[in-house]
N, C-alpha and C positions, 0 to 999 in steps of 0.2 A: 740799279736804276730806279728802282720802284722805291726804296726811302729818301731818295736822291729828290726827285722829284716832289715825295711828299713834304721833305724838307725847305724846299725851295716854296713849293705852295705858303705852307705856314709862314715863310718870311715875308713872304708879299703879300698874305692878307694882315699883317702886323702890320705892314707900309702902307695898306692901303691901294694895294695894288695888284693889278693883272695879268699874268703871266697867259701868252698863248699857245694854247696845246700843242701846238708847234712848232714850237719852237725847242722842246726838248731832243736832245741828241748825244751823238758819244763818237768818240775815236776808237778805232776798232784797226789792233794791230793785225797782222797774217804775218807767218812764215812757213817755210816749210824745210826748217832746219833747227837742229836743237836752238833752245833762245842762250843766247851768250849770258856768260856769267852776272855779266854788269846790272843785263837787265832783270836777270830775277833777285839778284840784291835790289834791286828798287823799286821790283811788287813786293818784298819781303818787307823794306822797310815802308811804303806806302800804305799797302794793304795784307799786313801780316795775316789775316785769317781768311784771306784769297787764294785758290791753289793757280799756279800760271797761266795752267790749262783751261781755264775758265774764264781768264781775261782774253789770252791773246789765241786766238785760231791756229790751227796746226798746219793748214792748208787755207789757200783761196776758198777749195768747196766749203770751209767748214766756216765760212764767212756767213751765207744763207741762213742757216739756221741761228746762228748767234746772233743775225739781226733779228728773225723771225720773234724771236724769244724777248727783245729789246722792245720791239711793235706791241706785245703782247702788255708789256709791262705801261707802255703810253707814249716811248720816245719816235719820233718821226722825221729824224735827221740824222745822216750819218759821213764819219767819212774813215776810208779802210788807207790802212798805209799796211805796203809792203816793208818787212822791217829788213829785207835786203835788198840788194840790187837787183830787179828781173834778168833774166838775158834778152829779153824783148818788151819793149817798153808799149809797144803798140800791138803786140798779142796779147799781152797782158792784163792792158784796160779792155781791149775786146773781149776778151775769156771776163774780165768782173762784169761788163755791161749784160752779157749776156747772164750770166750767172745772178744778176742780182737788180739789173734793169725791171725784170717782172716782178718785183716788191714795189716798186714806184706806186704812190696813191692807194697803198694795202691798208694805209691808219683812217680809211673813211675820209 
């Protein structure tokens, strides 16, 4: 995130232009099941010197700190996809809101 960002700066002070701090963000997978074949052939081929574990969450809880660490970096938008079907789809937003509602207005 953090050369992503510094990349992006550099393009828009060559343009002439201004990027607002927040507007930086990410999609932030979860599962809590091995990740199918498919998808680590396409962090492999994406981001070959990424290990999976480090993109996509192992669990919801481990969604928290992966944003916290995102915040740190400058980003201030997010959004988490479950990469399976929940078995409750409205337990499940409640368990993230609760779980990641109190990051809300953490980037100042």
């Amino acid at each position: 995130m953090r050369s992503g960002i510094t990349t992006i700066k550099q393009h828009a002070d060559e343009a002439e232009r201004e990027i607002v701090p927040e507007h930086y963000g990410a999609l932030l997978a979860y599962t809590d099941v091995p990740l199918p074949d498919r998808f680590l052939e396409l962090i492999k081929l994406r981001q070959p010197d990424k290990i999976p574990g480090d993109l996509v969450a192992s669990s919801r809880q481990e969604l928290r700190p992966k944003i916290e660490a995102f915040i740190e970096t400058g980003a201030s938008k997010f959004v988490v996809m479950p990469l399976g079907e929940p078995p409750d789809w409205k337990t499940e937003i409640e368990a993230l809101a609760d779980d990641l509602l109190p990051l809300q207005n953490s980037t100042g």
